[in-house]
Structures are given as structure tokens and as C-alpha cells.
C-alpha positions as YAML, in Angstrom:
chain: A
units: angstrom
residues:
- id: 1
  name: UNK
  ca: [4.69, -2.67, 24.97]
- id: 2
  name: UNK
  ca: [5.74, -4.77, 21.54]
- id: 3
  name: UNK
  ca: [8.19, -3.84, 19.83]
- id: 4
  name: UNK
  ca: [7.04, -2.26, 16.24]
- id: 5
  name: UNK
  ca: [8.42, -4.98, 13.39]
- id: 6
  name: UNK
  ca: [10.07, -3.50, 10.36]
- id: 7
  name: UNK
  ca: [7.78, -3.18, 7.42]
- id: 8
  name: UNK
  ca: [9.28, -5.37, 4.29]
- id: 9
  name: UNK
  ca: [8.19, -5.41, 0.83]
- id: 10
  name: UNK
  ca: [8.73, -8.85, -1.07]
- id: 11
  name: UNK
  ca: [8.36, -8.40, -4.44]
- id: 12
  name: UNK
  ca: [8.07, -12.05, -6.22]
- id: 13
  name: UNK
  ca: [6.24, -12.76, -2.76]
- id: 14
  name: UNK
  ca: [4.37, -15.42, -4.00]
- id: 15
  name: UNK
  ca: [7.67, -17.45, -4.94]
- id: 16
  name: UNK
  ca: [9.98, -19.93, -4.15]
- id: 17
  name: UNK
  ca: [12.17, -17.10, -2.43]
- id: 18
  name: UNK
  ca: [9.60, -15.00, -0.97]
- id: 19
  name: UNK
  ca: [8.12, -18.09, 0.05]
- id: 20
  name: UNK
  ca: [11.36, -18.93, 2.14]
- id: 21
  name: UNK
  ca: [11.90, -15.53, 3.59]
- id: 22
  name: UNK
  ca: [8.68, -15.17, 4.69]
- id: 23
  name: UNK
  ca: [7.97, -18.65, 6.79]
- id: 24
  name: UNK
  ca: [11.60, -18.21, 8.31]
- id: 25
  name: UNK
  ca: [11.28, -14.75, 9.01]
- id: 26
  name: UNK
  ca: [7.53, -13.59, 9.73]
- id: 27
  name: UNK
  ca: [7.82, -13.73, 13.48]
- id: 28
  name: UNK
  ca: [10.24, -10.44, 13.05]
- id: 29
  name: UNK
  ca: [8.93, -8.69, 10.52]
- id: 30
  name: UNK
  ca: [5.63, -7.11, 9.20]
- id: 31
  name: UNK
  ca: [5.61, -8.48, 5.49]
- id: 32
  name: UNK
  ca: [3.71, -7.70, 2.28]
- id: 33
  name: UNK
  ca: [4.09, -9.26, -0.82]
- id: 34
  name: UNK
  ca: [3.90, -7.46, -4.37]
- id: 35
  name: UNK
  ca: [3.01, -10.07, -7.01]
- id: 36
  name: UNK
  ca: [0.97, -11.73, -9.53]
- id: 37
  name: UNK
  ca: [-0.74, -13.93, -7.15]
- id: 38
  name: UNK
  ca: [-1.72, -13.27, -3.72]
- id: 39
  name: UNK
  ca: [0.16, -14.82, -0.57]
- id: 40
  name: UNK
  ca: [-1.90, -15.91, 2.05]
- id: 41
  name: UNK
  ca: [-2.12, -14.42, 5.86]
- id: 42
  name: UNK
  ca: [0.03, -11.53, 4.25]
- id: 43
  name: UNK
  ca: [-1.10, -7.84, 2.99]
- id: 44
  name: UNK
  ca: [-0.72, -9.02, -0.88]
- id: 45
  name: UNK
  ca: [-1.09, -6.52, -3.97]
- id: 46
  name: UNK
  ca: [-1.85, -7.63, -7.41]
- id: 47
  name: UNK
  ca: [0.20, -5.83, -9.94]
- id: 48
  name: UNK
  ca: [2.65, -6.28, -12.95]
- id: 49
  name: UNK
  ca: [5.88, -4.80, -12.41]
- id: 50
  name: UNK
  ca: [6.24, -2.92, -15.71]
- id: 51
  name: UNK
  ca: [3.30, -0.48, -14.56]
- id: 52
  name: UNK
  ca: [5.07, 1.79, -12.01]
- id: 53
  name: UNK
  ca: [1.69, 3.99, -11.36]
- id: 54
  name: UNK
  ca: [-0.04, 0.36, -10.04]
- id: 55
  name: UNK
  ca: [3.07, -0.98, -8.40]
- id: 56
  name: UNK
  ca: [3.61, 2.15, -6.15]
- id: 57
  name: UNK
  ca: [0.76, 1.82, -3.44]
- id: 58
  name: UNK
  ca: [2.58, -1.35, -2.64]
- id: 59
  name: UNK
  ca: [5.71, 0.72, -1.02]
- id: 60
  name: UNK
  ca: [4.16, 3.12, 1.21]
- id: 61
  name: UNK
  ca: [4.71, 3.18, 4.17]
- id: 62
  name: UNK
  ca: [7.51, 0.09, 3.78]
- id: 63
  name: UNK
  ca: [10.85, 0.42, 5.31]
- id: 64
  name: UNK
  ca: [13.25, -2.16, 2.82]
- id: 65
  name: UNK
  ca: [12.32, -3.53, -0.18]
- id: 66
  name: UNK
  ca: [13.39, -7.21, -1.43]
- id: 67
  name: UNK
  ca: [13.29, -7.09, -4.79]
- id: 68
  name: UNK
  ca: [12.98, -11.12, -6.15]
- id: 69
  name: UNK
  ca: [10.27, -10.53, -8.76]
- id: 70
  name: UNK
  ca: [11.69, -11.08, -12.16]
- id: 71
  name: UNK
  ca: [11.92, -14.07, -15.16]
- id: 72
  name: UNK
  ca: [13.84, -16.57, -13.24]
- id: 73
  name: UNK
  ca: [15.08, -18.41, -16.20]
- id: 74
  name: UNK
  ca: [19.02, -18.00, -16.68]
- id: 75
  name: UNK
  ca: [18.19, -18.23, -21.01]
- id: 76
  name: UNK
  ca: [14.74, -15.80, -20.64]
- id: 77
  name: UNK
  ca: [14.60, -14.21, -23.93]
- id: 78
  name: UNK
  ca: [15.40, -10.56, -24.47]
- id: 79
  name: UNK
  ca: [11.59, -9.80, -24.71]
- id: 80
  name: UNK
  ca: [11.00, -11.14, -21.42]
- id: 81
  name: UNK
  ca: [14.39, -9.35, -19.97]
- id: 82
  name: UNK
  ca: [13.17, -6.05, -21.45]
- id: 83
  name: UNK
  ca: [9.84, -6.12, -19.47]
- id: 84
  name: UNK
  ca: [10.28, -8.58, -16.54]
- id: 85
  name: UNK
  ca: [13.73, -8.03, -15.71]
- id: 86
  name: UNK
  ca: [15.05, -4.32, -16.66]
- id: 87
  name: UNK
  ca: [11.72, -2.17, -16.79]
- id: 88
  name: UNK
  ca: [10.32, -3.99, -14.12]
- id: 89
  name: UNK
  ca: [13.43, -3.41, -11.94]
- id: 90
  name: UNK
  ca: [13.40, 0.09, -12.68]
- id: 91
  name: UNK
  ca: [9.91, 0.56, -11.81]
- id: 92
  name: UNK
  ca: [11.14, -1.10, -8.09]
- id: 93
  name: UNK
  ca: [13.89, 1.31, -7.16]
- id: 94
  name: UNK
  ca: [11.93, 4.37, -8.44]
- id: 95
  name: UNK
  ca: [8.61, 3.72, -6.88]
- id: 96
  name: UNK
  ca: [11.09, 3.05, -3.29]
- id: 97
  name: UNK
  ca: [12.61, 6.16, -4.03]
- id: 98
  name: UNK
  ca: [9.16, 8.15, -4.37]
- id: 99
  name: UNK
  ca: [8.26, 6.20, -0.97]
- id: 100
  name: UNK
  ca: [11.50, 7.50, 0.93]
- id: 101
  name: UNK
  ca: [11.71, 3.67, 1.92]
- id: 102
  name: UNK
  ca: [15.54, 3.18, 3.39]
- id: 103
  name: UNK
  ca: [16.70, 0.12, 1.73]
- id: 104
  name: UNK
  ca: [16.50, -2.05, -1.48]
- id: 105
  name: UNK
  ca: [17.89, -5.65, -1.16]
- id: 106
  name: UNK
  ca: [17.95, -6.75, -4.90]
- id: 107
  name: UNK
  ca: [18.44, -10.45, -5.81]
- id: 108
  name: UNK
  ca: [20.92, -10.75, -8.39]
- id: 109
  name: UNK
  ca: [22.77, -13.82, -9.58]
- id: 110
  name: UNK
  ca: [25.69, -15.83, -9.79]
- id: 111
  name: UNK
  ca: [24.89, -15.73, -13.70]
- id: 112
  name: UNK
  ca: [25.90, -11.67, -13.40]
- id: 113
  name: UNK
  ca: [29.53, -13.70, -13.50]
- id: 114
  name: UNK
  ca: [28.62, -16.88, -14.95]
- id: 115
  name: UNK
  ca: [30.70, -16.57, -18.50]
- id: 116
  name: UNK
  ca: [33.33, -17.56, -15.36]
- id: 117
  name: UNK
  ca: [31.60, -21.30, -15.79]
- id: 118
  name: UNK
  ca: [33.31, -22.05, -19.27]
- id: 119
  name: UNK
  ca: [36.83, -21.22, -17.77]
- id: 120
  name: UNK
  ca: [38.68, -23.04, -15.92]
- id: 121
  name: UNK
  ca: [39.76, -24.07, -12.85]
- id: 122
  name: UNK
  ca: [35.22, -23.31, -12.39]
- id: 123
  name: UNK
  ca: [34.88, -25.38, -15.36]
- id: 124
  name: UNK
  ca: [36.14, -28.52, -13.79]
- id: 125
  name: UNK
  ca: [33.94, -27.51, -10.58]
- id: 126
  name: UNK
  ca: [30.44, -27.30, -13.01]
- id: 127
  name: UNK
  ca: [31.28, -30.20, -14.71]
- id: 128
  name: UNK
  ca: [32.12, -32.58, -11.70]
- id: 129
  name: UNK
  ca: [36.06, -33.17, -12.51]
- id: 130
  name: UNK
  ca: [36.96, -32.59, -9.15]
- id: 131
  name: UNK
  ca: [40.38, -35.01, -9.74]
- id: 132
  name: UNK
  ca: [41.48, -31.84, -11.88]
- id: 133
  name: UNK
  ca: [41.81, -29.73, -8.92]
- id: 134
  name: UNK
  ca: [42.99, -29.42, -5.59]
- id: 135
  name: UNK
  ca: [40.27, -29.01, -2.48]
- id: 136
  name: UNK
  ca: [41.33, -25.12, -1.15]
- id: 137
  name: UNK
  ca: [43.81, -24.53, -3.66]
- id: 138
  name: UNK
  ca: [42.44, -23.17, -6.72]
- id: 139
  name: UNK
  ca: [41.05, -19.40, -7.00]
- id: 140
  name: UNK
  ca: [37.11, -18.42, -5.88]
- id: 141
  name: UNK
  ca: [35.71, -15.51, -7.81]
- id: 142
  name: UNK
  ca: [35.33, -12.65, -5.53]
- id: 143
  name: UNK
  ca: [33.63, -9.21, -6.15]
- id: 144
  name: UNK
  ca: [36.43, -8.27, -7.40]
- id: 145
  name: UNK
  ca: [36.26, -10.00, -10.69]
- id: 146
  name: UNK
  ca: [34.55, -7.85, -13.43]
- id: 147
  name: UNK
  ca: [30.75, -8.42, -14.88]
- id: 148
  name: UNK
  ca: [30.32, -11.57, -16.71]
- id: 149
  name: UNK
  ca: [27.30, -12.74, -17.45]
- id: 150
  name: UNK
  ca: [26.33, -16.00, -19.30]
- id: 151
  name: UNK
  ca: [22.81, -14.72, -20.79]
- id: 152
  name: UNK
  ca: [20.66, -11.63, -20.58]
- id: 153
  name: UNK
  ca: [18.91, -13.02, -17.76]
- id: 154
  name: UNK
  ca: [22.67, -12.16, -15.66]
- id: 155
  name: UNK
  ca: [22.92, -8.73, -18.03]
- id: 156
  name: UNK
  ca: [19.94, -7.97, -16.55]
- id: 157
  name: UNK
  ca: [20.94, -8.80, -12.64]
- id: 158
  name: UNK
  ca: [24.02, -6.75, -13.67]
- id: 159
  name: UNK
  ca: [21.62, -3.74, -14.68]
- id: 160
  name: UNK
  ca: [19.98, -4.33, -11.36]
- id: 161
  name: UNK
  ca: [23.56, -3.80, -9.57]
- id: 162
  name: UNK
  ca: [24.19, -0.78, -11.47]
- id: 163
  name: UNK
  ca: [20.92, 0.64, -11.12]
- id: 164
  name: UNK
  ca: [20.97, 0.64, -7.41]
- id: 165
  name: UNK
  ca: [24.55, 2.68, -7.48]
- id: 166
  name: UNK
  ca: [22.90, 5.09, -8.97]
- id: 167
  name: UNK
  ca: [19.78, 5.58, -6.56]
- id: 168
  name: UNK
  ca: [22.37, 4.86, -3.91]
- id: 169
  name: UNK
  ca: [24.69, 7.67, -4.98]
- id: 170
  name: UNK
  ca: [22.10, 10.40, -6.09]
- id: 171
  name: UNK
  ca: [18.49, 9.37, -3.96]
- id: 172
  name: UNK
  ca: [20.47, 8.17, -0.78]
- id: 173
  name: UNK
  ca: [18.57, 4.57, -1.00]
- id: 174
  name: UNK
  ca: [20.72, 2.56, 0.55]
- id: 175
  name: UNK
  ca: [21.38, -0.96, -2.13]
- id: 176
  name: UNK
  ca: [22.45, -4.56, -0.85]
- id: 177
  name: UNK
  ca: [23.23, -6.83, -3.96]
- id: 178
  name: UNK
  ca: [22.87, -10.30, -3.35]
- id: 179
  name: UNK
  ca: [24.47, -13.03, -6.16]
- id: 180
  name: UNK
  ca: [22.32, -15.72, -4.95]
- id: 181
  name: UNK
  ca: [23.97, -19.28, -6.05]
- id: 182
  name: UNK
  ca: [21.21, -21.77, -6.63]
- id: 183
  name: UNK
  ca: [18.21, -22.14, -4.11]
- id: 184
  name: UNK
  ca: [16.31, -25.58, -4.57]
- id: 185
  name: UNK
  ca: [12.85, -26.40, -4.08]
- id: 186
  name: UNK
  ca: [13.49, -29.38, -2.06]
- id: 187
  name: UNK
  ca: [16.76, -28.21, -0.71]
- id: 188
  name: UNK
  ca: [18.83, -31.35, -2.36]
- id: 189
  name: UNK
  ca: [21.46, -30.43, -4.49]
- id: 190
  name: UNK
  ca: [22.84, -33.94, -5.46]
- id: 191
  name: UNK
  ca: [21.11, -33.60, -8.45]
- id: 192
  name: UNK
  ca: [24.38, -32.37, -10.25]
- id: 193
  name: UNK
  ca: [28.12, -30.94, -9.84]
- id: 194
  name: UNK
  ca: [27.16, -27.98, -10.86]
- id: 195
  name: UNK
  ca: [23.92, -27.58, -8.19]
- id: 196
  name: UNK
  ca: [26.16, -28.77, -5.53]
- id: 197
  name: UNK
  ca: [28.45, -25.83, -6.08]
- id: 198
  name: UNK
  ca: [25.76, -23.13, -6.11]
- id: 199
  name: UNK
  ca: [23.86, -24.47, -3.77]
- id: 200
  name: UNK
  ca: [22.02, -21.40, -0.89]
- id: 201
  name: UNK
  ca: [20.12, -23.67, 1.76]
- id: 202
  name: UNK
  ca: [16.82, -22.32, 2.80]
- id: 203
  name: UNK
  ca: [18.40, -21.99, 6.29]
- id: 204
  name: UNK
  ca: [20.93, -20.07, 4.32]
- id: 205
  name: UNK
  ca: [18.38, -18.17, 2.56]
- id: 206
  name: UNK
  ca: [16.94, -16.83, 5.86]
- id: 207
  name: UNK
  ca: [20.15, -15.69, 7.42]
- id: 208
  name: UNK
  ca: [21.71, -13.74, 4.77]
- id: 209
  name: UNK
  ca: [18.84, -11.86, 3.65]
- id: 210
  name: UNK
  ca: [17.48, -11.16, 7.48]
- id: 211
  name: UNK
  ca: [21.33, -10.01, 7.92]
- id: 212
  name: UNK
  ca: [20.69, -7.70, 4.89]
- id: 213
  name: UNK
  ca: [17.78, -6.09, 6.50]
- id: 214
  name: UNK
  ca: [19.57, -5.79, 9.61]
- id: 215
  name: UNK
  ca: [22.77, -4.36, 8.34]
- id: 216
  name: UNK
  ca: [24.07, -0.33, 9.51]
- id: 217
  name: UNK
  ca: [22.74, 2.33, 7.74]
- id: 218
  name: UNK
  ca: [25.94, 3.22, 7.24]
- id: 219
  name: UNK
  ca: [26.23, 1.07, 4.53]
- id: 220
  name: UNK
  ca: [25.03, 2.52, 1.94]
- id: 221
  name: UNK
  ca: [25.49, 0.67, -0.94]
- id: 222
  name: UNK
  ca: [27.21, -3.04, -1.85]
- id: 223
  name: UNK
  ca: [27.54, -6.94, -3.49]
- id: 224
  name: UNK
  ca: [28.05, -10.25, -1.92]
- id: 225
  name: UNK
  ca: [27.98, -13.70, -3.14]
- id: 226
  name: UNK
  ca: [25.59, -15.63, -1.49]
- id: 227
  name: UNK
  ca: [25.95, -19.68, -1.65]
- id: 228
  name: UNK
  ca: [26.26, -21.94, 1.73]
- id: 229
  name: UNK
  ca: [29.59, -23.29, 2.77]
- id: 230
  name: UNK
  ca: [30.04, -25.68, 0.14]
- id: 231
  name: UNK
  ca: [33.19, -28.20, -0.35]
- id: 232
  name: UNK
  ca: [33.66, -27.09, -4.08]
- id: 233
  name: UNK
  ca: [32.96, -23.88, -4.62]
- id: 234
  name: UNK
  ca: [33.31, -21.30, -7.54]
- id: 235
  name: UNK
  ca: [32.30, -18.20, -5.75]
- id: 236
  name: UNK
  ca: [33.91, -16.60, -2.46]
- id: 237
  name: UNK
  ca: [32.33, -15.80, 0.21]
- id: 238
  name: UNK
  ca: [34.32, -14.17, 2.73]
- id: 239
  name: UNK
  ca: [32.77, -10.98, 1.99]
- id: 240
  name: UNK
  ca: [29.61, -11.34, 3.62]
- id: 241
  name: UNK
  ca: [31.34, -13.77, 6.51]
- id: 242
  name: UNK
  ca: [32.92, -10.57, 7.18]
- id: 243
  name: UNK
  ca: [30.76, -7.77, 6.19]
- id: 244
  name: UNK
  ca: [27.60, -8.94, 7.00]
- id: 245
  name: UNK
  ca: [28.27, -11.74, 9.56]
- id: 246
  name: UNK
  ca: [26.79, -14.46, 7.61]
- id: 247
  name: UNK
  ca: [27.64, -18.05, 9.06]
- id: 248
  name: UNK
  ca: [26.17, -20.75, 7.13]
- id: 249
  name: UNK
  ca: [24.29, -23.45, 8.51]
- id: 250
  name: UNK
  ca: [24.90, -25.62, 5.46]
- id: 251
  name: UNK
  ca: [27.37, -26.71, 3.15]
- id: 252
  name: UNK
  ca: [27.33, -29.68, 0.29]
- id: 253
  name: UNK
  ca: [29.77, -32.32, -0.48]
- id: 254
  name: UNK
  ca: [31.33, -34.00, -3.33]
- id: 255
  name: UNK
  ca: [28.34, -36.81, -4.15]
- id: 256
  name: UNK
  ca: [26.07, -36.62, -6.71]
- id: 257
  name: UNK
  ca: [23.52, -38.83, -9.00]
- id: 258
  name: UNK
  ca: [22.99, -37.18, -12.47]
- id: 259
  name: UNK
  ca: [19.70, -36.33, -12.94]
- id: 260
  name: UNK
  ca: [16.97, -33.34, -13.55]
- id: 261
  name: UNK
  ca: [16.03, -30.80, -11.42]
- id: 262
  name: UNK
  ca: [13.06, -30.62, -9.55]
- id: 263
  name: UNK
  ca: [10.21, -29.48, -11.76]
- id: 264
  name: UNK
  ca: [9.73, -26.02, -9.80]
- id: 265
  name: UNK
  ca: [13.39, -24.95, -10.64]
- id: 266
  name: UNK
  ca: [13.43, -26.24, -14.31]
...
């Protein structure tokens, strides 16, 4: 007799994310995606985040949530934010609390810290002056550092963090915050210093948000950074090494070539 896969709820299904999780990880679990466009050989339903009555057929029945589905771009606008981003977001953890699902994973963002970037020793990191610093001997931002954020695209992944406390504290949904570094289209971050530093491998991708859906019950409610093992980076993570048992697959160097990003993460 087969074992009976864990139903999971992708919202942002349809994107580069979603996309990831769901070719890496659809031999596990029993996926559906909640988007704007359908995902193919996957249960997919069509609906805009900011209408919770149309969004909430897509969580019954659904064990965890991944909540990706947002405006992706770090300088949105606040009218965007308001709908995409903070409403939208809302809509997510209510309709999984009216579904008694167990678990929202919610993709924030290294940007929920990013006013770190214009500081240094991280400065030096984002801007390529590695001479400036020692390899291993300068500080990582951990958890522990307060709320930063370099736009209301990371206010808004800060919301989404504080948000989930509360259903956490008061619904018993249990809330998994991950600040996601930078994941590329093509998976090549010699683009810049700044890519290089951020950079979450697909590989990466896989493992620390299959480790999320995997975690105890027991916890109940927490925030990791979430970048591969890279040479430079600004961000610690320790946390989920520990925590979670994430060992990354991946890690970047030191060399880079100036130029743009691919045209799907522009």
C-alpha cells in the first residue's frame, strides 16, 4: 500500500520558485498551485490573491501552505505592496486558518534586513571590495539583528513575519519564515558581487523548503536565512544548519563579470 503524499499548496505556483519546488519535489508530495496562470500536470486554481472568498477553495483539504505569490520586485510601489504583498498575504494565512491546514511556509526576503547593505563591513561584500575585509572574520547578520528593510517590498516580507506570529500564537498555525537570498533563473550568479553573496541554488531551493515541510510540529513558529554556502556572505546561516538540518549543496566564489541579470529576474 503507497504511502499517502502530503498535500502542499504553492501559491505563486506558476513561478520561478514554485517552478523549482515543484520539479525537485513532486515525486513526494501531492501539489497544487494557486495562481494567475495555470501549471501544468498539477491541480491549478485561477484566482487573485486580494479576493479571499475566491482564493479559499484552493486550501481545502491542503496540509502546508507555501506562500511565494507576491510583487517580486525589491522597489514595487506602495500600490502594488498594498494589494499584492500585504492584503494578499493576509488573505493566505486567514483562508489556511479557516482550512485548519497545519503549516504556512512564507517566503520572505533578505530585503526584510537589507538597509544592512549600505553599512558596512556588508557594504564592501555588495559592492565587490572584498580587499576591505577579511574571509571569516567580519560579522554575518543573524536573526538576531532587528527589521531593516531597504523598500516596502522588505516592509512588506516583514508584515508577512509578523503576521504569521500572530496566527501562530492565537490560531495554532504553525509559521516557517524563510529570508530567501537571491534565486536565479539560470542558477549563475557571476553576474555581480552582490548576486554572488545572495545567491540560493535551485538544489538549495529544494532542500530547505522540503526541510520546512518536514520539520516537528513542535515547532510552532520561526525565521531563517536562506542563501547556499557562499565564500562572502552577508547573512548567517547557522540557524537552519542547526535547526532545520539544511546542508547546502552549493556555494559561490569570489569571480565575477559585471553585467545584467537575466531578463526573468530583472
Amino acid at each position: 500500500m503507497s504511502k499517502i503524499k502530503k498535500k502542499i499548496l504553492i501559491t505563486g505556483g506558476a513561478g520561478l520558485i514554485g517552478s523549482i519546488l515543484i520539479k525537485g519535489l513532486d515525486h513526494k508530495y501531492d501539489f497544487s498551485s494557486l495562481d494567475l496562470n495555470p501549471v501544468e500536470n498539477i491541480n491549478s486554481h485561477i484566482a487573485n490573491l486580494s479576493n479571499l472568498e475566491k482564493i479559499q477553495p484552493a486550501f481545502e483539504n491542503i496540509d502546508t501552505v507555501i506562500h511565494l505569490a507576491a510583487d517580486r520586485s525589491s522597489d514595487a510601489p506602495w500600490e502594488s505592496v498594498l494589494t499584492n504583498n500585504l492584503i494578499g498575504t493576509y488573505n493566505v494565512f486567514e483562508a489556511a486558518k479557516r482550512s485548519n491546514c497545519q503549516r504556512v511556509i512564507f517566503a520572505s526576503s533578505n530585503h526584510a534586513t537589507g538597509g544592512f547593505y549600505t553599512s558596512p563591513p556588508w557594504k564592501f561584500i555588495a559592492e565587490g571590495n572584498y580587499y576591505k575585509l577579511k574571509e571569516n572574520q567580519y560579522d554575518l547578520i543573524d536573526e538576531n539583528y532587528r527589521i531593516r528593510p531597504d523598500g516596502y517590498y522588505g516592509v512588506a516580507k516583514a508584515y508577512g513575519e509578523s503576521i504569521g506570529s500572530y496566527y501562530s500564537d492565537y490560531y495554532q498555525l504553525s509559521c516557517l519564515n524563510l529570508r530567501i537570498g537571491w534565486v536565479i533563473s539560470n542558477d549563475d550568479p557571476t553576474f555581480s558581487p552582490f548576486a554572488l553573496s545572495l545567491w540560493l541554488s535551485h538544489s538549495d531551493t529544494v532542500q530547505i523548503f522540503d526541510l520546512c515541510i518536514k520539520a516537528s510540529n513542535n515547532i510552532k513558529y520561526d525565521t531563517f536565512y536562506a542563501t547556499s554556502d557562499n565564500t562572502w556572505k552577508i547573512f548567517n546561516i547557522e540557524k537552519a544548519k542547526q535547526k532545520l538540518g539544511y546542508k547546502p549543496s552549493n556555494g559561490a566564489g569570489s569571480s565575477f563579470k559585471l553585467s545584467n541579470p537575466p531578463l526573468r529576474d530583472q
